[in-house]
C-alpha positions in Angstrom: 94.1 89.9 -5.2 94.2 92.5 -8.2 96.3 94.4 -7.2 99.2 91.7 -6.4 98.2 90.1 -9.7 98.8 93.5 -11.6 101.8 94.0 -9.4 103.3 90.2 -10.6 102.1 91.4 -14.2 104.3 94.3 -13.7 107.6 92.8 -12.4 106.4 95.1 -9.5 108.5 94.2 -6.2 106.7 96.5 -3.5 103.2 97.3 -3.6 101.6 100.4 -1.5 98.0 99.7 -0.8 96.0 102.7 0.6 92.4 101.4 2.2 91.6 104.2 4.1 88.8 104.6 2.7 87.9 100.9 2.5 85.2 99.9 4.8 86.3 96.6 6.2 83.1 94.1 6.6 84.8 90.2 7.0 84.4 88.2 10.2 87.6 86.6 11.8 87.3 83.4 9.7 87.1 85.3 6.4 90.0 87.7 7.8 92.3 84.6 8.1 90.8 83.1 4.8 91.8 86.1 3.2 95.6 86.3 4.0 96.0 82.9 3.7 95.1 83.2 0.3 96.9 86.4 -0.9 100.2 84.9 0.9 99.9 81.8 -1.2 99.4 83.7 -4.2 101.9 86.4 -3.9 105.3 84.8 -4.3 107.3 87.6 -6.2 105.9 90.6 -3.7 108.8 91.3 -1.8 106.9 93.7 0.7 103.7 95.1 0.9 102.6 98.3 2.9 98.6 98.3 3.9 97.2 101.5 4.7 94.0 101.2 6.3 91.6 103.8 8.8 92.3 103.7 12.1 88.9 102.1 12.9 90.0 99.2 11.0 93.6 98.5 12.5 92.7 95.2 14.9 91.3 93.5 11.6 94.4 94.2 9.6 96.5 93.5 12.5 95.1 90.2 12.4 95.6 89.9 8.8 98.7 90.9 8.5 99.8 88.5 11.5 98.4 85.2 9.5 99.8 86.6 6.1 103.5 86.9 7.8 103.4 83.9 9.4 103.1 82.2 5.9 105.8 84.2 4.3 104.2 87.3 3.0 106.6 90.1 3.8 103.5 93.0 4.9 103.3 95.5 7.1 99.8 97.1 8.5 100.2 101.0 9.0 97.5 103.6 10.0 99.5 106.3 7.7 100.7 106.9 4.4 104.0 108.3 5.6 105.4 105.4 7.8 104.6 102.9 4.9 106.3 104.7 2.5 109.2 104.9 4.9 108.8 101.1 5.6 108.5 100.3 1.7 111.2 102.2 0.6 114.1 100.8 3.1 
């Protein structure tokens, strides 16, 4: 949620996220929770890349999945290159 608030703050459009590094530790319920909440409180994001480690890609899948389905515009990506790609079209 920082990082969309600084990204509102900002007049920031498009937000690259990089959790590749992240260790992802929520259970299904919190996962859904989670985007839920961020979709609700992101209405000037126009697109938002996640980048997270390969190990972690069903999770975010998931995520992104309930996020989209409540208007977020975010794509899940497993590298840095495709986002960018994706965020800059």
């Amino acid at each position: 949620m920082a990082v969309i608030e600084k990204a509102v703050e900002q007049n920031c459009k498009n937000v690259l996220c990089l959790e590749t590094d992240l260790e992802y530790r929520l259970g299904g319920f919190d996962i859904f929770q989670s985007a839920e909440y961020i979709a609700a409180n992101a209405p000037n994001v126009a697109r938002v890349a996640i980048v997270c480690n390969p190990r972690y890609a069903d999770d975010l899948a998931f995520w992104e999945t309930v996020a989209v389905n409540r208007g977020l515009m975010v794509r899940a990506f497993q590298n840095q290159a495709d986002a960018l790609k994706w965020i800059n079209s």
